[in-house]
Residue frames relative to the residue before (quaternion, step in Angstrom):
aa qw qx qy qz dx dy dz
X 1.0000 0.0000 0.0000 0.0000 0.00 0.00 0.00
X 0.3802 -0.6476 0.6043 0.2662 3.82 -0.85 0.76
X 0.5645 -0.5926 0.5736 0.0347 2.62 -1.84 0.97
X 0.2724 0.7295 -0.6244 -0.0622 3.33 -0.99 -0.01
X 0.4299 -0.6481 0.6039 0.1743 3.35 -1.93 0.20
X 0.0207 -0.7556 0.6509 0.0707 3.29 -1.26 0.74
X 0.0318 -0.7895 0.6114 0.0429 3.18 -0.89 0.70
X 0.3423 -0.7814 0.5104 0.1085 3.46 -0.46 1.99
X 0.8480 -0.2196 0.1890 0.4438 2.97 -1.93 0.04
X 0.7302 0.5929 -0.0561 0.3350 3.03 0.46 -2.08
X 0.3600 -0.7781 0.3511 0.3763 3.63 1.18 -0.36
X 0.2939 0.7343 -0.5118 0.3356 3.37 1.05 0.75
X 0.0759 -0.7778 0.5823 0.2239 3.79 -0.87 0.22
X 0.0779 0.8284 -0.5371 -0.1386 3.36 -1.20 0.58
X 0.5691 -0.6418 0.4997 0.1207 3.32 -1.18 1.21
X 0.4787 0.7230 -0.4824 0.1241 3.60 -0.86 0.88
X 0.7150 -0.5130 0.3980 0.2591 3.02 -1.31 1.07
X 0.0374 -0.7341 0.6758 0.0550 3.56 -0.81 1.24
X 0.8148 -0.3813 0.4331 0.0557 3.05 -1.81 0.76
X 0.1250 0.6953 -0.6597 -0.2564 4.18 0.70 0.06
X 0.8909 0.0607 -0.4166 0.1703 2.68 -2.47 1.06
X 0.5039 0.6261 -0.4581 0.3798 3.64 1.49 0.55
X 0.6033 -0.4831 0.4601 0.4369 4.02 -0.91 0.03
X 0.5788 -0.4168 0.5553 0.4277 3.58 -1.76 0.90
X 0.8059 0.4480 -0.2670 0.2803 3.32 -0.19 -1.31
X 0.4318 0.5359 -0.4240 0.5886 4.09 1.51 -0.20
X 0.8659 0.1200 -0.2940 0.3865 3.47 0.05 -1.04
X 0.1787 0.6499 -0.5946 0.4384 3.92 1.03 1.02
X 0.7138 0.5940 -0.2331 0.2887 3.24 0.06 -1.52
X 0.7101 0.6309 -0.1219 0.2879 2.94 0.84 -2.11
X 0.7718 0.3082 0.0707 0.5516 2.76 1.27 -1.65
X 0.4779 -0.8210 0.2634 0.1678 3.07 1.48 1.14
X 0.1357 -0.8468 0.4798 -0.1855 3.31 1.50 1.42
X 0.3099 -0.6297 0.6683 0.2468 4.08 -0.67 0.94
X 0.7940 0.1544 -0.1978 0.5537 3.84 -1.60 0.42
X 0.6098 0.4904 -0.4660 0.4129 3.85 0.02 0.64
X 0.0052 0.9073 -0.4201 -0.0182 3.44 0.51 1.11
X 0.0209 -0.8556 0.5129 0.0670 3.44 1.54 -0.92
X 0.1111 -0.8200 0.5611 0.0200 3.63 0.23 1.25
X 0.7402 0.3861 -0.1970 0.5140 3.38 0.70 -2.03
X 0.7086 -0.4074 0.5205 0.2469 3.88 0.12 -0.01
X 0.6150 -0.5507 0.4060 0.3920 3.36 0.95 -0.49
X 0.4756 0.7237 -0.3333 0.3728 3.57 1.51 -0.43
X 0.4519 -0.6421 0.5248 0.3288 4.24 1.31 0.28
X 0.6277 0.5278 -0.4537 0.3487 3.57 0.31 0.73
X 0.7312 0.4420 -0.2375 0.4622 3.63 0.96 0.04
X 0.2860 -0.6168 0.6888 0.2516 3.80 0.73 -0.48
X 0.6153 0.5744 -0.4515 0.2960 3.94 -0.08 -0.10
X 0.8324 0.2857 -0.2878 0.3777 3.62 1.10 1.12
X 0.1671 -0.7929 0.5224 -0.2654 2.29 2.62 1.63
X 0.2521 0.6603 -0.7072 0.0198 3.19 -2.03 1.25
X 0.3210 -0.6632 0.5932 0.3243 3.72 -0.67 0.64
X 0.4741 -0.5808 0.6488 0.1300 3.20 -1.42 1.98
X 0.3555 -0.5430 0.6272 0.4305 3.42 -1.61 -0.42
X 0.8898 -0.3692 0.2318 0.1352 2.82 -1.36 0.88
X 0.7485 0.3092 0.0556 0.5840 2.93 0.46 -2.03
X 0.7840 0.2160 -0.3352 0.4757 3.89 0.61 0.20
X 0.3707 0.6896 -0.6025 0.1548 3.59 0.78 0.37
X 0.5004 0.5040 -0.5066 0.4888 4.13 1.05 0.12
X 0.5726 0.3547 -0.5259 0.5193 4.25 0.55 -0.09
X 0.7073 0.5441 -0.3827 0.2390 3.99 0.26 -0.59
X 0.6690 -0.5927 0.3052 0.3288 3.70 1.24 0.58
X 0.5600 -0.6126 0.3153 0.4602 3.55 -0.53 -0.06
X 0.3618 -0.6559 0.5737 0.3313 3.52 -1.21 -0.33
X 0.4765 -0.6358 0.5968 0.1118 3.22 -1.17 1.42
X 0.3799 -0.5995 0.5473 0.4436 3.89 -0.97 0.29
X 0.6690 0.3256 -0.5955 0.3030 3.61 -0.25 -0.64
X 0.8084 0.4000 -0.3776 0.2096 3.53 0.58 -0.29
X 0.3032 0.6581 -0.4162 0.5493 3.45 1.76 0.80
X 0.8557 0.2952 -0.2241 0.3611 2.83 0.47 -0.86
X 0.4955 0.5149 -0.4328 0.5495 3.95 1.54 0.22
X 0.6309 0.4030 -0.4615 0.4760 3.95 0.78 -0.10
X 0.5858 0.3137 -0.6229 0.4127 3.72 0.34 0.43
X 0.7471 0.3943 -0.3630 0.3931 3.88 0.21 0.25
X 0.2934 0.6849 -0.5782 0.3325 3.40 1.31 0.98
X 0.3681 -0.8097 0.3391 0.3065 3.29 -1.52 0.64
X 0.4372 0.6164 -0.3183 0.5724 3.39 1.44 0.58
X 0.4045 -0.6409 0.4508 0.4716 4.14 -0.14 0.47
X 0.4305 -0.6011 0.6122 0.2802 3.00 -1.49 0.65
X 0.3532 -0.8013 0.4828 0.0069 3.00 -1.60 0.84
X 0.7176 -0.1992 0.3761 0.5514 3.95 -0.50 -0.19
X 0.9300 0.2576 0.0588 0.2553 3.03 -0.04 -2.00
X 0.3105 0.8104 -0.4318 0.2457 3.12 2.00 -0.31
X 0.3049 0.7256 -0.6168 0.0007 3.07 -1.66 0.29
X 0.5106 -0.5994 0.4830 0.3829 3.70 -1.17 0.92
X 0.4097 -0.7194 0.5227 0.2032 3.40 -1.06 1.19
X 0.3793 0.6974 -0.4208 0.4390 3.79 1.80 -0.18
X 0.8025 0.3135 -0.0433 0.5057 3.69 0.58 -1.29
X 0.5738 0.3624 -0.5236 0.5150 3.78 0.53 0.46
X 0.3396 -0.7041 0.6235 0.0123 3.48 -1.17 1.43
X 0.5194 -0.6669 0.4871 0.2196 3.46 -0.54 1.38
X 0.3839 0.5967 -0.7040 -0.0324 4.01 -0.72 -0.14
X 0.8519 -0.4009 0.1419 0.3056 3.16 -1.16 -0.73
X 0.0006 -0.9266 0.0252 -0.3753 2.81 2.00 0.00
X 0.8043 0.3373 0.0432 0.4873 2.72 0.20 -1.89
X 0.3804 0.7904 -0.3854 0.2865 3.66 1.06 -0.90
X 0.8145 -0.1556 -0.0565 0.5561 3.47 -0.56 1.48
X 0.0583 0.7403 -0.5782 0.3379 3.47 0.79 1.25
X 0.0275 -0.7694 0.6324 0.0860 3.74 -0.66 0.95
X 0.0148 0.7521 -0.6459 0.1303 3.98 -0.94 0.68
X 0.1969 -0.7938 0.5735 -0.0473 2.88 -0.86 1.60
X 0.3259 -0.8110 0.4358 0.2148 3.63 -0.77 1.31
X 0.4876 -0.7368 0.3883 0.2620 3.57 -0.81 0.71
X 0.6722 -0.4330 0.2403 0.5505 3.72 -1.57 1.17
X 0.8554 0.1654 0.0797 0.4844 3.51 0.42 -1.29
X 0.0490 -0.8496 0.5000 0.1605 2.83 -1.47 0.67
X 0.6433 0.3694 -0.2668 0.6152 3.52 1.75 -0.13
């Protein structure tokens, strides 16, 4: 199972096992990730599981769909380089020690 890292508002980091072929933002939830609100379910209609990717692996994070280009200009934190909806980044293996930092805000 891949790892990943959040680091929350608050500078706290938490480590957790993601799911292969489920969504960063499912296994946010799971693991009861602070600033991961995930209003719509995952359905690209809220911006409310806005996470800053690192940098250097946003080519392992998959493409970007437009609706979901186009819900990070209405995040409520600025949008960034690295933004992405944590709904639409598919876990595979990849991802493994993936670090993603959650934004001040998210509604």
């Amino acid at each position: 199972m891949p790892k990943l890292t959040f680091i929350q508002d608050d500078g706290v980091e938490r480590t957790v096992d993601a799911a292969l072929g489920g969504s960063v933002m499912q296994a946010a939830v799971d693991a009861g990730v602070n600033g991961i609100v995930a209003q719509c379910g995952g359905n690209v209609m809220c911006a409310t599981c806005h996470v800053y990717a690192d940098p250097g692996r946003l080519d392992d994070l998959g493409p970007m769909c437009s609706d979901e280009d186009e819900m990070l200009d209405c995040t409520a934190s600025p949008r960034e380089v690295s933004s992405r909806l944590s709904c639409q980044v598919t876990v595979t293996e990849d991802l493994d020690g993936l670090v993603l930092r959650v934004p001040e805000e998210q509604e």
